[in-house]
N, C-alpha and C positions, 0 to 999 in steps of 0.2 A: 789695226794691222792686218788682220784677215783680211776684210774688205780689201785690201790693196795687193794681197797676197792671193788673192782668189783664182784669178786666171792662170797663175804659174802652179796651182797646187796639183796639178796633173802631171807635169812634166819634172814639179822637184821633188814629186815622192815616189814617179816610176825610176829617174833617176839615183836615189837611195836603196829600192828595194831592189833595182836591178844591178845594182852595184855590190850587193851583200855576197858573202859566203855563200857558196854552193848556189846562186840563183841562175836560174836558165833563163834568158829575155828573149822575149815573142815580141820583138817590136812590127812587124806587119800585124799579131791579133793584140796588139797593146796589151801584152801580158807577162806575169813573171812567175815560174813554177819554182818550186822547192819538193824537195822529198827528204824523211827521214824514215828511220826503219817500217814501223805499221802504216806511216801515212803519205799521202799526195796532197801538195798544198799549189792552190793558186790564187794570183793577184791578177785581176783583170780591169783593165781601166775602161769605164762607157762615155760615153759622150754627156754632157751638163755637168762635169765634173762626180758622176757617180764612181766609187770603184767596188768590186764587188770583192770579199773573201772567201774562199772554198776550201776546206779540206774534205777527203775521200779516205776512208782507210783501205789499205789495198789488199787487204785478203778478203772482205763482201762487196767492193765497189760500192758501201755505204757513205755516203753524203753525213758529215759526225759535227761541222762544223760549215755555217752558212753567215755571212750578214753583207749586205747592202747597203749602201749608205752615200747620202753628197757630200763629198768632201768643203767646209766652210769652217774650218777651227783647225789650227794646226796642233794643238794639243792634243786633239780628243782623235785625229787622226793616227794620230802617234799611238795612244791609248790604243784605240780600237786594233793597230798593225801590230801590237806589241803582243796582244791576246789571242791574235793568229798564231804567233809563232810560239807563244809561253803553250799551245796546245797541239800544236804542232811537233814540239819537244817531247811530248808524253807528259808534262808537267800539271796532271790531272786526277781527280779522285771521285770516286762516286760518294753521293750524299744522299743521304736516306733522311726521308721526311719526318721531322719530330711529331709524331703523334698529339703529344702529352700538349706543346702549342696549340694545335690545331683546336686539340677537347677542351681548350681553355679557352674559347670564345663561344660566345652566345650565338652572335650573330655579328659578320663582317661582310661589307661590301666592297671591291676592290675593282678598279676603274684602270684598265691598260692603254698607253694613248703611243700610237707611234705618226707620220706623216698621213699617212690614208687610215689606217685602220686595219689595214689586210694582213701584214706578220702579226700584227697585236691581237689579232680574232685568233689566230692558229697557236699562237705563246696560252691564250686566256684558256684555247679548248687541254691543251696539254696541263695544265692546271688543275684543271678540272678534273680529268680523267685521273688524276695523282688523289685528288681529295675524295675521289668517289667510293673508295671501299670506305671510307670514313661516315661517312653519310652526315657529315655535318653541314649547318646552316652556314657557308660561304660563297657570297655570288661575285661573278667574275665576269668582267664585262669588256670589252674593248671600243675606241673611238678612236677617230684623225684627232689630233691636237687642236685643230681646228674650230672641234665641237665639244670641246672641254670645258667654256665658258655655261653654256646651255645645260649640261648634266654633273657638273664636279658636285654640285650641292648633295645631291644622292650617292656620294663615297664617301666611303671609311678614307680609301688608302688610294693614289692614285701613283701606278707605276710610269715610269717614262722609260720608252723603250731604247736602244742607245744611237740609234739613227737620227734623233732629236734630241741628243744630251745637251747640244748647244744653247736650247733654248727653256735649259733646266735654269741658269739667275732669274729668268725674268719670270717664270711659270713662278719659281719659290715664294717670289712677291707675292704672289698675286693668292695662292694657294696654301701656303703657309708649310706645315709640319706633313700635312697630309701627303705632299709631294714626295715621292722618291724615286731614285735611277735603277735603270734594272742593269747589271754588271753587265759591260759584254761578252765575257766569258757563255757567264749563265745565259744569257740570250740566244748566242751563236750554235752552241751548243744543246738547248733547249735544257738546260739543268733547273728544269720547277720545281726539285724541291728543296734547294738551295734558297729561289727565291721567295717561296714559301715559310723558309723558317726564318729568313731575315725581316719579311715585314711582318709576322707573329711575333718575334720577337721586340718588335717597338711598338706596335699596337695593339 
């Protein structure tokens, strides 16, 4: 059903988003704004079927929520638009990283894979930096999904970023247990230690 829905998914999801409550459409920059109290949200559609997410809180003009992504699953579209606006809302909390997980591993290798490689390096360093007063033995690494076959052997845990969720059934095959998705909340947003306490807590 995707496959045959592919080419239309540009113009039936700027039509939805641009049809919502309080949406402002930029149909000359293929785009649809939203604003609620702290923040500026946008939807901007690119060309090859990408669309991008952006919120901005408007008292630092800080950039709070980011994701990119090819539209090829109408679910997981839905998902990913639904976590724009669930943050969008205010509908958010800070999470502070469980220490006591963390000192309960010896040693944990963890393996980030998104399309290139390039958010999944920048997700892996923010990780990093969360673990670093810890000084514990957990290595964090990123790769395109592409080069997953070549290096999965050498992880603990292998996160999938959510720009690639679609191709999380046939990775699970292939991969097993070790596999997991990374929220796109927690992605968007950059919340590692969220995702941190969730794959401590299964592995």
């Amino acid at each position: 059903m995707n496959e045959v829905y592919y080419d239309l998914f540009p113009s039936l999801i700027y039509q939805w988003v641009a049809g919502m409550c309080h949406a402002k459409a930029c149909p000359d920059t293929c785009s649809v704004y939203f604003c609620s109290d702290p923040y500026r949200g946008r939807i901007h559609f690119h060309e090859h079927n990408v669309v991008e997410l952006a919120i901005e809180d408007k008292r630092t003009d800080e950039n709070v929520f980011y994701l990119h992504f090819e539209m090829t699953d109408m679910k997981i579209i839905v998902d990913h638009i639904r976590s724009f606006f669930h943050f969008l809302c205010g509908h958010t909390e800070e999470v502070s990283l469980d220490a006591s997980k963390v000192s309960s591993h010896e040693q944990l290798k963890i393996l980030l894979s998104c399309t290139s490689g390039l958010t999944t390096s920048y997700f892996a360093y923010l990780m990093q930096e969360a673990l670093a007063p810890l000084k514990e033995n957990i290595t964090i690494d990123a790769v395109s999904y592409l080069d997953l076959d070549q290096v999965q052997q050498d992880y603990d845990v292998i996160l999938l970023a959510p720009q690639i969720a679609y191709k999380y059934p046939e990775l699970k095959e292939r991969y097993g247990s070790k596999l997991m998705k990374i929220d796109t909340l927690d992605f968007a947003t950059g919340n590692v230690n969220h995702v941190l306490n969730e794959v401590l807590s299964v592995h």
